[in-house]
Backbone as a chain_set.jsonl record, in Angstrom:
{"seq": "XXXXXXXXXXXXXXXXXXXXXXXXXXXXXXXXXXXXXXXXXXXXXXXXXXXXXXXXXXXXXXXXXXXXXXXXXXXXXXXXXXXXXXXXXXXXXXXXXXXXXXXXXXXXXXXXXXXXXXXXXXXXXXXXXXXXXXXXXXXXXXXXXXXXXXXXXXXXXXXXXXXXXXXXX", "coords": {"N": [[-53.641, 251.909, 144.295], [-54.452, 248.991, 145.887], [-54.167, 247.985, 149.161], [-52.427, 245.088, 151.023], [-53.168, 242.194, 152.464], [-51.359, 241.406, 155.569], [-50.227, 238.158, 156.041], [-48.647, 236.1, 157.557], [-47.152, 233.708, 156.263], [-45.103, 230.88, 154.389], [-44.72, 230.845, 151.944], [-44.351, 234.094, 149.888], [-45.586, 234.34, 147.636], [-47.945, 233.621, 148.135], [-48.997, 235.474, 149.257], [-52.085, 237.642, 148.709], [-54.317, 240.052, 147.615], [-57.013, 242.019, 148.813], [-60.067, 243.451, 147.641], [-60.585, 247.199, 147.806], [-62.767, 247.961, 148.673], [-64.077, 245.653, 149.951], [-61.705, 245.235, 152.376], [-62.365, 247.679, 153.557], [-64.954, 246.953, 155.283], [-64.21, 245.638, 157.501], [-61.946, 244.883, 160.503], [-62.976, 245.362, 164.008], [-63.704, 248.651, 164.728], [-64.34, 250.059, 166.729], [-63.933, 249.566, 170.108], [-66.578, 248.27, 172.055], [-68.599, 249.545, 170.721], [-71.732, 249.653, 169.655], [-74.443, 247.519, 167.542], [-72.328, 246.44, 165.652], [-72.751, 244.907, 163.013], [-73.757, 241.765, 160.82], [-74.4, 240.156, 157.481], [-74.323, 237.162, 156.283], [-73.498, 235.166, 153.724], [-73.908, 231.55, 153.93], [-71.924, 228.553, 153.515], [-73.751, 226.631, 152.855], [-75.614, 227.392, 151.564], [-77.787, 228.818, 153.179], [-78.671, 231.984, 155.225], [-76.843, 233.932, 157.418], [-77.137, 236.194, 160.009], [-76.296, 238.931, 162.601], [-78.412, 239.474, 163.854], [-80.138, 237.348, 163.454], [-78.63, 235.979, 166.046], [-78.155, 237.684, 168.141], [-77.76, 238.617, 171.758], [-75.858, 236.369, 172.411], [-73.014, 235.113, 172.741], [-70.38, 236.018, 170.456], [-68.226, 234.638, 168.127], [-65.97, 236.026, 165.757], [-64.637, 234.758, 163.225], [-62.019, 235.928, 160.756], [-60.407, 234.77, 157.855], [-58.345, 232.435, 155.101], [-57.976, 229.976, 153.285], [-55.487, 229.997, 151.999], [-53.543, 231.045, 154.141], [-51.121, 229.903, 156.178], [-51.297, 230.706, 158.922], [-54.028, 230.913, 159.721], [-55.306, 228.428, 159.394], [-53.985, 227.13, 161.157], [-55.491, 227.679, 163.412], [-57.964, 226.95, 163.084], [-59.267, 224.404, 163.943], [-58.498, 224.687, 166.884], [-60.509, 226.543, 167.436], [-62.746, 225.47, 166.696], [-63.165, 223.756, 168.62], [-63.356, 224.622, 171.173], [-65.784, 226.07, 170.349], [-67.644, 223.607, 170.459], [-67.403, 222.773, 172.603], [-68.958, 225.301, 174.315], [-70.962, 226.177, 172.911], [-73.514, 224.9, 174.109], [-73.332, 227.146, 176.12], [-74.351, 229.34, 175.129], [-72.524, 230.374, 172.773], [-70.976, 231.551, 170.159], [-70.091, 230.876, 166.448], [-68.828, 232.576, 163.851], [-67.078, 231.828, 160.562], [-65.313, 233.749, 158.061], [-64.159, 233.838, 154.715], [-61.167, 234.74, 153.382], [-61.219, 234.314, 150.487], [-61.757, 234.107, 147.051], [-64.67, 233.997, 145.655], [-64.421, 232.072, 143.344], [-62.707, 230.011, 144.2], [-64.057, 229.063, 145.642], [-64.652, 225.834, 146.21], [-62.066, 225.122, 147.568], [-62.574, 226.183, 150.144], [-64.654, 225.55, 151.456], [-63.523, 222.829, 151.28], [-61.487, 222.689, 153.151], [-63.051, 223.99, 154.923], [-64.787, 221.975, 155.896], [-64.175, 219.702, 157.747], [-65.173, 221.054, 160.526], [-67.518, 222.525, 162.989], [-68.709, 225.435, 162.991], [-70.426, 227.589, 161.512], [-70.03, 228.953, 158.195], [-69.191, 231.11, 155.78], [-68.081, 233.547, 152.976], [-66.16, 236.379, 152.72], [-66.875, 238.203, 150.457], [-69.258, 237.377, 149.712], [-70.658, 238.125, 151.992], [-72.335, 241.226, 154.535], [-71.267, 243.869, 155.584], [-70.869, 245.853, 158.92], [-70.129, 248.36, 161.19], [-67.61, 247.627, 161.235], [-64.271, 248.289, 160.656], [-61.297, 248.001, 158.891], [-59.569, 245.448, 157.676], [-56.269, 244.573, 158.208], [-54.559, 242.661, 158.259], [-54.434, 238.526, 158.378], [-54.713, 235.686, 159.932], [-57.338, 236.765, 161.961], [-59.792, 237.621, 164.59], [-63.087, 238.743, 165.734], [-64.814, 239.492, 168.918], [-68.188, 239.948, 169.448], [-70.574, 241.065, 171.959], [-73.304, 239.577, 173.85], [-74.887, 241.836, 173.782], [-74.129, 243.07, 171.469], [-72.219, 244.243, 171.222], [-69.033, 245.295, 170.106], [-65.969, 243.845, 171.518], [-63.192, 244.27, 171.892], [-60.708, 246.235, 170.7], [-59.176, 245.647, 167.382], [-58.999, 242.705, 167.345], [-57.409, 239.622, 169.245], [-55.055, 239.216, 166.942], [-53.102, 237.684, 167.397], [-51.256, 234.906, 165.958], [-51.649, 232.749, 166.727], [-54.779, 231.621, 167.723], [-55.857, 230.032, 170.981], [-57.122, 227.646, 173.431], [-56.503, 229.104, 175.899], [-56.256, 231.774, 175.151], [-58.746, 232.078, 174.156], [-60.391, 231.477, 175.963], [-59.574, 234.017, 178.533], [-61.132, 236.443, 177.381], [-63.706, 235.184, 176.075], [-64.968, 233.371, 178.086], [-65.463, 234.937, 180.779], [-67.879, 236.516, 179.146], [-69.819, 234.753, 178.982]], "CA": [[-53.085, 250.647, 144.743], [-54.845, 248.088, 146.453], [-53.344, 247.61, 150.489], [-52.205, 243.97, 151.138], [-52.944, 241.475, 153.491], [-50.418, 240.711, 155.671], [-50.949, 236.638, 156.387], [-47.225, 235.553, 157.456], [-47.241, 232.143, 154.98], [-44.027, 230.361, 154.126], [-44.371, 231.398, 150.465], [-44.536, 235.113, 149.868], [-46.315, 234.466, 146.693], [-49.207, 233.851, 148.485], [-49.815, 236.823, 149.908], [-53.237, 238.321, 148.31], [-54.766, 241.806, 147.853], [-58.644, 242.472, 148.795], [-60.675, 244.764, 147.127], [-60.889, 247.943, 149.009], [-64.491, 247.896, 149.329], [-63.644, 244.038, 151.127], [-61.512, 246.11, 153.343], [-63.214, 248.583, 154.676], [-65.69, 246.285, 156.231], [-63.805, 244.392, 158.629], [-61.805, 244.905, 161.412], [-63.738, 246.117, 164.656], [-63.497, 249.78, 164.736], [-64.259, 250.796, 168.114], [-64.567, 248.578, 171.272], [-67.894, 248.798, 172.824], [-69.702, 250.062, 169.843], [-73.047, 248.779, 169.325], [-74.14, 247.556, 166.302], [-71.746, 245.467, 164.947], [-73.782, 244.061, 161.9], [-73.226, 241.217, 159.541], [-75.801, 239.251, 157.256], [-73.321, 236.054, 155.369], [-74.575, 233.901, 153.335], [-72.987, 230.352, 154.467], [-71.346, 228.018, 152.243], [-74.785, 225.737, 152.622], [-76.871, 228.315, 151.412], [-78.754, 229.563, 154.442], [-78.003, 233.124, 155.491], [-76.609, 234.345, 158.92], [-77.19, 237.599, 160.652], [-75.824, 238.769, 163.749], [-79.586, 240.097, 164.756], [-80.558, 235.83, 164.667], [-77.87, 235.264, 166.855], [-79.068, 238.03, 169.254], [-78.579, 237.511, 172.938], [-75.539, 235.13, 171.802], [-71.82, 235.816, 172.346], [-70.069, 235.438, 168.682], [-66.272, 235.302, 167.65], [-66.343, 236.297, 163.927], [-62.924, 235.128, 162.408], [-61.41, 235.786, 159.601], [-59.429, 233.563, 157.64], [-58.043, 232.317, 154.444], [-57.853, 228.623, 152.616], [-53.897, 230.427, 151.798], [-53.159, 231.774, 155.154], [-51.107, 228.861, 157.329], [-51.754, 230.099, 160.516], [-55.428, 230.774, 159.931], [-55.55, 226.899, 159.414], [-53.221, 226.04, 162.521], [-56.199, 228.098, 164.488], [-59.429, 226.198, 162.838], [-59.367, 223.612, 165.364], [-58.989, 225.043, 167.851], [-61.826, 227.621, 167.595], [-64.078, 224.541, 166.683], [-62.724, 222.58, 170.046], [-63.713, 225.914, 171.907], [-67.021, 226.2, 170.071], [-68.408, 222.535, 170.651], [-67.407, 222.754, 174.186], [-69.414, 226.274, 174.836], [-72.135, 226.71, 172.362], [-74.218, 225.331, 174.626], [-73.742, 228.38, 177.09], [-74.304, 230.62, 174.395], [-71.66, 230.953, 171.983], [-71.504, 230.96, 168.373], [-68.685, 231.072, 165.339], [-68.625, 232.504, 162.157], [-65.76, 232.122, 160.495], [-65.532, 234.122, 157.309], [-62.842, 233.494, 154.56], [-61.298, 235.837, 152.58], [-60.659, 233.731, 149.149], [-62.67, 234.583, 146.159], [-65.503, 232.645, 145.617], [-63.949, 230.884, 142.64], [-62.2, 228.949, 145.552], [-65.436, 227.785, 146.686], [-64.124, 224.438, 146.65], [-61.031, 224.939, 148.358], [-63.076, 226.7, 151.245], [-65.482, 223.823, 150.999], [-62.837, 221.801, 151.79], [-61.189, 223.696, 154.213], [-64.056, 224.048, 156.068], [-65.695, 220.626, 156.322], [-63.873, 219.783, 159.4], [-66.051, 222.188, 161.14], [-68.912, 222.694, 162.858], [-69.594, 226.613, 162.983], [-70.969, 228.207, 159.814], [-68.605, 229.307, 157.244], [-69.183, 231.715, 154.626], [-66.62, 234.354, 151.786], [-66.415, 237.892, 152.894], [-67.154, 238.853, 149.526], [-71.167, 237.414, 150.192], [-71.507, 239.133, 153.377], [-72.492, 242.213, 154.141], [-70.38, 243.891, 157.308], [-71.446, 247.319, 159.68], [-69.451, 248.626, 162.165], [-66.468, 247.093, 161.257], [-63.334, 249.089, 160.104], [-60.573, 247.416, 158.237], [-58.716, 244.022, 158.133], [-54.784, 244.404, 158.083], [-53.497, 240.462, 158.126], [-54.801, 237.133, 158.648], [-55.81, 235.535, 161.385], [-57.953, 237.952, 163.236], [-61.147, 237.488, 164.842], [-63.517, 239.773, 166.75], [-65.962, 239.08, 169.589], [-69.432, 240.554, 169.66], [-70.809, 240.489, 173.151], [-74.894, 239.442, 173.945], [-76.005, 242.779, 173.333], [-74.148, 243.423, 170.193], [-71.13, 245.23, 171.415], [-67.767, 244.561, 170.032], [-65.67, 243.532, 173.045], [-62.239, 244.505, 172.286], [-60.659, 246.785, 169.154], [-57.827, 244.935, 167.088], [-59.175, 241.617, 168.486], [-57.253, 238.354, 168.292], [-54.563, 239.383, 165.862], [-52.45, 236.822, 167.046], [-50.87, 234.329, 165.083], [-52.648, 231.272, 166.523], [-55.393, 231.069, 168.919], [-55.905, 228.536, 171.45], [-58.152, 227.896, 174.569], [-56.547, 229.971, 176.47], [-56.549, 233.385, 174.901], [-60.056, 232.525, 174.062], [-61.015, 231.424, 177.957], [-59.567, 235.33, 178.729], [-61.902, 236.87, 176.733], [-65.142, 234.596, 176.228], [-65.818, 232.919, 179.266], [-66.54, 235.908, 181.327], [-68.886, 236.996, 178.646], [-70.857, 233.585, 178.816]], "C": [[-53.907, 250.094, 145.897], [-54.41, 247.527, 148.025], [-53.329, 245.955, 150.483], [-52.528, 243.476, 152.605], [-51.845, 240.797, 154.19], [-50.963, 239.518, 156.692], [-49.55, 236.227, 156.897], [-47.194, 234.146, 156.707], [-45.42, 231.768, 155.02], [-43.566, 230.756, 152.969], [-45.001, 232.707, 150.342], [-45.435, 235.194, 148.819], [-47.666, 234.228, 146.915], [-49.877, 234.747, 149.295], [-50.995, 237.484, 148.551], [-53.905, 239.622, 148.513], [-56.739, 241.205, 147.584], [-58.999, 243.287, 148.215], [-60.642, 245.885, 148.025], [-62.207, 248.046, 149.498], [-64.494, 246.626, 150.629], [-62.621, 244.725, 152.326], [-61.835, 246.855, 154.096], [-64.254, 247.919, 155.387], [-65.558, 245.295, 156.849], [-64.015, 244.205, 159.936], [-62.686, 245.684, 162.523], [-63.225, 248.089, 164.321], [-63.798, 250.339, 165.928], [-65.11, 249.988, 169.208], [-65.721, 249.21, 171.811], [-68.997, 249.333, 171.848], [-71.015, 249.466, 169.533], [-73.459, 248.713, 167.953], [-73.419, 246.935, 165.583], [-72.767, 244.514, 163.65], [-73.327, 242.9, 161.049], [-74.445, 240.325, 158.742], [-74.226, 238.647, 155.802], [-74.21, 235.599, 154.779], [-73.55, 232.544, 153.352], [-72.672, 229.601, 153.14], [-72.869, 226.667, 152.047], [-76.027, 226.793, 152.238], [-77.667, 229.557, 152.01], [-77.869, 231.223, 154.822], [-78.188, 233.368, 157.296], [-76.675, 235.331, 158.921], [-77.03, 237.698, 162.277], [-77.252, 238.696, 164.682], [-80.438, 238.378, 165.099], [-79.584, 235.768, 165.79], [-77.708, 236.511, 168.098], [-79.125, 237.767, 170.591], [-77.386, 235.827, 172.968], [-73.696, 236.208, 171.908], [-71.104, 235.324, 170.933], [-68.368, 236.164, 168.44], [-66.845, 235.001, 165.807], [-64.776, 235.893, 163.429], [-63.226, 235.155, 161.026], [-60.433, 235.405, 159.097], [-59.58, 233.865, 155.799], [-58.086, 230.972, 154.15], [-55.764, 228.895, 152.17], [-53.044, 230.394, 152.747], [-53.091, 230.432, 156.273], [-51.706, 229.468, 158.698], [-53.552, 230.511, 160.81], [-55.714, 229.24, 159.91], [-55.304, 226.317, 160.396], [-54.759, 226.493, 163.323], [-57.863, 227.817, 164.659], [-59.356, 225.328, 164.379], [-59.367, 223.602, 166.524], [-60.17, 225.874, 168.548], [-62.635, 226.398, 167.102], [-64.132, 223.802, 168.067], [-63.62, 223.656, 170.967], [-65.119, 225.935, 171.368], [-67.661, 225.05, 170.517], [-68.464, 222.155, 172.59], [-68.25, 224.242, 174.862], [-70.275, 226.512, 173.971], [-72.843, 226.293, 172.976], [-75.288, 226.213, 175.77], [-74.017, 229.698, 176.348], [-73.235, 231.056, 173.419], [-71.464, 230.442, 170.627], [-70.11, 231.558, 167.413], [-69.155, 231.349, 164.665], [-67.242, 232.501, 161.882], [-66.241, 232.937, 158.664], [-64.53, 234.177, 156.713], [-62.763, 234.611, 153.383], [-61.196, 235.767, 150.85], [-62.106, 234.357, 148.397], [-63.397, 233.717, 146.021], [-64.871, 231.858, 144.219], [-63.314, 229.893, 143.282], [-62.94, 228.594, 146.168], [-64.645, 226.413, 147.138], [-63.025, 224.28, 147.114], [-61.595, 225.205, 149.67], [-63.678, 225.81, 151.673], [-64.628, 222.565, 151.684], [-62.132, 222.266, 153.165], [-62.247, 223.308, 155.741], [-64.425, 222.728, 157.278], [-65.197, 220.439, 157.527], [-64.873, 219.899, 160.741], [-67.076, 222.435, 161.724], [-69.436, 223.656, 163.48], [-69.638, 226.552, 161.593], [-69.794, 229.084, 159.361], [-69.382, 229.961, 155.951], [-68.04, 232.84, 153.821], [-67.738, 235.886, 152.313], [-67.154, 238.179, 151.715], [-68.641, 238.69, 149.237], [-71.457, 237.686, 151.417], [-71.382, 241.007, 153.547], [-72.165, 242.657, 155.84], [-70.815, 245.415, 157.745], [-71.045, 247.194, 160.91], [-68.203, 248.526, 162.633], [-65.945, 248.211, 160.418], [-62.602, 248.324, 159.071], [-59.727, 246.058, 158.7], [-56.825, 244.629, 157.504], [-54.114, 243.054, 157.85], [-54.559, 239.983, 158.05], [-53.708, 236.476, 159.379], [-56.302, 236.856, 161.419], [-59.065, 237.351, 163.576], [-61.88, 238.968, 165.926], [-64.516, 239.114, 168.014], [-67.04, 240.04, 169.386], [-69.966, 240.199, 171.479], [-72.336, 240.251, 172.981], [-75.35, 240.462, 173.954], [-75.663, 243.57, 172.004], [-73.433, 244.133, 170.288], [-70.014, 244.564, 170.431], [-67.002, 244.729, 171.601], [-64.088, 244.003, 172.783], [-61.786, 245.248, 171.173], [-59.279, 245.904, 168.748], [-57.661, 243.087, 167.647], [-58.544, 240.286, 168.056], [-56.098, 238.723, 167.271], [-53.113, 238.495, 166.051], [-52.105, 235.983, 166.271], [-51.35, 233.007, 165.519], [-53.898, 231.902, 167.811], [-55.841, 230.031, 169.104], [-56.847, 228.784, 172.647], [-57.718, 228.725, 175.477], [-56.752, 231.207, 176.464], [-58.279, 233.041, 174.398], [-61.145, 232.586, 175.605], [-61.109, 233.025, 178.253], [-60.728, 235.968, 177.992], [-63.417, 236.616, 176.675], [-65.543, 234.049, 177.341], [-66.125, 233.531, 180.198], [-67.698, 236.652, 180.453], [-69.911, 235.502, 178.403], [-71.358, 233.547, 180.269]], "O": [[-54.019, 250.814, 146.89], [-54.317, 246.3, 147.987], [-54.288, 245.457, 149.894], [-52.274, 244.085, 153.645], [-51.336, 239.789, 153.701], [-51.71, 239.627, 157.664], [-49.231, 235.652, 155.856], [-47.394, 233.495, 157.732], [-44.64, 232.447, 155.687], [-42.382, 231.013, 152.751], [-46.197, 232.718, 150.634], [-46.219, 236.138, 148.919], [-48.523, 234.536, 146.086], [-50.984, 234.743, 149.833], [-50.497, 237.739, 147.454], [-53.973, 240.15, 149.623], [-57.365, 240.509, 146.785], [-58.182, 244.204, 148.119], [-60.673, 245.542, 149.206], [-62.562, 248.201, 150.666], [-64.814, 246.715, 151.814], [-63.133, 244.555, 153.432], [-61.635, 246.77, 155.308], [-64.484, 248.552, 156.417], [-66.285, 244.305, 156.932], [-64.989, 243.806, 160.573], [-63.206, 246.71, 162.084], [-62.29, 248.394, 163.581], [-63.274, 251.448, 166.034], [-66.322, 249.782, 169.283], [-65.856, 250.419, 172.0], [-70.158, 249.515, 172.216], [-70.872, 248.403, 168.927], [-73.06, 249.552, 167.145], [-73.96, 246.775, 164.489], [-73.341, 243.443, 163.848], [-72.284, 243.175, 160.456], [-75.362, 239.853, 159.414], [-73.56, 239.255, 154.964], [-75.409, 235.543, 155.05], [-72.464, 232.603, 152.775], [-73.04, 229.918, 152.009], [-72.855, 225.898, 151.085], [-77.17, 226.804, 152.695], [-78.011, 230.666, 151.602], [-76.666, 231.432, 154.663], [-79.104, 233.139, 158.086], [-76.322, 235.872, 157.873], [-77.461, 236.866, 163.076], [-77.358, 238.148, 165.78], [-81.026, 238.037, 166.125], [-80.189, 235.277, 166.743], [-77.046, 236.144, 169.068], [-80.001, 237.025, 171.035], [-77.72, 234.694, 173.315], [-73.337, 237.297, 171.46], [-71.381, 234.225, 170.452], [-67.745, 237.224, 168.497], [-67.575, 234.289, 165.117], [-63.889, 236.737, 163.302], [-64.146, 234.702, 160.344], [-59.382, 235.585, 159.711], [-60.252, 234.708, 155.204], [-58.367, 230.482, 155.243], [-54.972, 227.954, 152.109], [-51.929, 229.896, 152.588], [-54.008, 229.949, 156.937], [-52.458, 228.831, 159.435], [-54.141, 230.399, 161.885], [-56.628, 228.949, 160.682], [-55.891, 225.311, 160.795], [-55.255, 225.535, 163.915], [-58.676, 228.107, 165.536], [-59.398, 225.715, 165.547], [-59.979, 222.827, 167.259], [-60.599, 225.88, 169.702], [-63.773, 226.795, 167.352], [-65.181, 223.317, 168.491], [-64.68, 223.223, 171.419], [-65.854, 225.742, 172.337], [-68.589, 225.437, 171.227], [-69.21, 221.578, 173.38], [-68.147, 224.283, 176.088], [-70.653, 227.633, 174.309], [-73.703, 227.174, 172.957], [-76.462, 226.255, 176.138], [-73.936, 230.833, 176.816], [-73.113, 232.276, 173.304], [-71.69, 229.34, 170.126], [-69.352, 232.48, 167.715], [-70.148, 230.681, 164.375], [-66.362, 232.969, 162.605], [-67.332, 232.689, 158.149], [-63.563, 234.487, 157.408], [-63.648, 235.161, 152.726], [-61.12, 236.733, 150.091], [-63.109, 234.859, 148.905], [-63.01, 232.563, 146.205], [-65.036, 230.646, 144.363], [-63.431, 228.771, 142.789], [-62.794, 227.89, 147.167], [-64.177, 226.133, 148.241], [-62.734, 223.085, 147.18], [-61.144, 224.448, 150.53], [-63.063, 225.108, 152.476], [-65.03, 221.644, 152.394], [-62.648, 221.929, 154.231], [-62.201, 222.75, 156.838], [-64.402, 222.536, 158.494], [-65.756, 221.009, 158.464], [-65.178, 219.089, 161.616], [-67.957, 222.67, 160.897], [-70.323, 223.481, 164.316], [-69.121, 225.796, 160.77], [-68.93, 229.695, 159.989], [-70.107, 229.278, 155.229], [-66.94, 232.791, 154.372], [-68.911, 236.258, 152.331], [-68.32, 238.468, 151.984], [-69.279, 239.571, 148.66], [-72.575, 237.452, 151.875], [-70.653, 241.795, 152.944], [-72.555, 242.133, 156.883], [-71.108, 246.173, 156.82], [-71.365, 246.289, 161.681], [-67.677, 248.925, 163.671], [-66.628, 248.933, 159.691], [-63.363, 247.903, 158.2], [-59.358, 245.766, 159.837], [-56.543, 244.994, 156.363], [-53.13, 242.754, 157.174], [-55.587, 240.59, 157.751], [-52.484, 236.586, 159.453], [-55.751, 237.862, 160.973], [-59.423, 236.44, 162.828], [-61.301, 239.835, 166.581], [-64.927, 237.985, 167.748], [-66.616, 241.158, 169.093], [-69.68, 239.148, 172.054], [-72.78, 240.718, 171.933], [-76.559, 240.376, 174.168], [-76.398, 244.4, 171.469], [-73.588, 245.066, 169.5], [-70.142, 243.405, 170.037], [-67.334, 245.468, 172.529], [-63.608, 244.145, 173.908], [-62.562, 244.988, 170.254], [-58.46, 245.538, 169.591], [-56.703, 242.468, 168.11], [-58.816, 239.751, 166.981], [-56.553, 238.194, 166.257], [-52.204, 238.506, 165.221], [-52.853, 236.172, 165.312], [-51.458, 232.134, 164.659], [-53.53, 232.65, 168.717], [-56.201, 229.179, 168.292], [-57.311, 229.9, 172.879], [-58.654, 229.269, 176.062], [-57.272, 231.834, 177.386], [-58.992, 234.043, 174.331], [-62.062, 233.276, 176.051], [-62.221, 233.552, 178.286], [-61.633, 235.543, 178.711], [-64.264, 237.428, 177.048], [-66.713, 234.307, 177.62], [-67.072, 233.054, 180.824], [-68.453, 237.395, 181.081], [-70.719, 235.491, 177.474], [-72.222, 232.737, 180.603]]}, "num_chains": 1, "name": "protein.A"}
């Protein structure tokens, strides 16, 4: 059996199961670890890796096109990104739908302006497992993870990201 994501939603029927392989390469697994790896490939083609972004603090969420309160918490992690990428800080967001939902993600996304690519085309190291939606992690500028279990609130907003990222910028 397959473990479930728990997403809290309005309709239970949208709760979704990951592969376990898509599981096991999530959540951080141990604050401070170095290493944290990921190489996406974005929904425009181009591929991300943590090793460009190098030298670069980075919240990695993970999300859903299903999962309301991953949606309530887009906007605000873009508000937060356009106001601090140019001290160094960078988004991925990574979603967990199957790529046959390209075009829901696609849409989803547009909004947006970090890079967006589907777990299921990236390739993750160092990470443990995802339990729900929302989550995100930080990476710090030398490639640490910064906290274990990071983010597993049900929205974030500028403030819980201020705590966190703006002493690492």
């Amino acid at each position: 059996m397959r473990p479930t994501i728990d997403c809290p939603t309005p309709d239970p029927r949208r709760r979704r199961l990951l592969s376990t392989a898509v599981l096991s390469a999530v959540l951080p697994a141990q604050a401070g670890d170095a290493g944290a790896e990921i190489s996406a490939l974005l929904l425009d083609g181009s591929r991300w890796t943590t090793e460009q972004h190098r030298g670069r603090v980075l919240l990695i969420n993970f999300w859903a096109t299903w999962c309301a309160p991953c949606l309530l918490e887009m906007p605000e992690i873009d508000a937060y990104f356009r106001q601090h990428r140019a001290r160094g800080f960078e988004v991925l967001a990574l979603s967990a739908d199957d790529p046959a939902e390209l075009a829901k993600v696609r849409e989803a996304a547009r909004p947006y302006s970090f890079p967006v690519g589907l777990m299921k085309q990236a390739r993750l190291s160092g990470f443990g497992r995802i339990w729900r939606l929302p989550v995100s992690a930080v990476i710090d500028r030398e490639g640490r993870l910064v906290q274990r279990d990071w983010f597993v609130e049900p929205r974030l907003d500028a403030a819980a990201l201020d705590a966190v990222i703006k002493p690492l910028l």
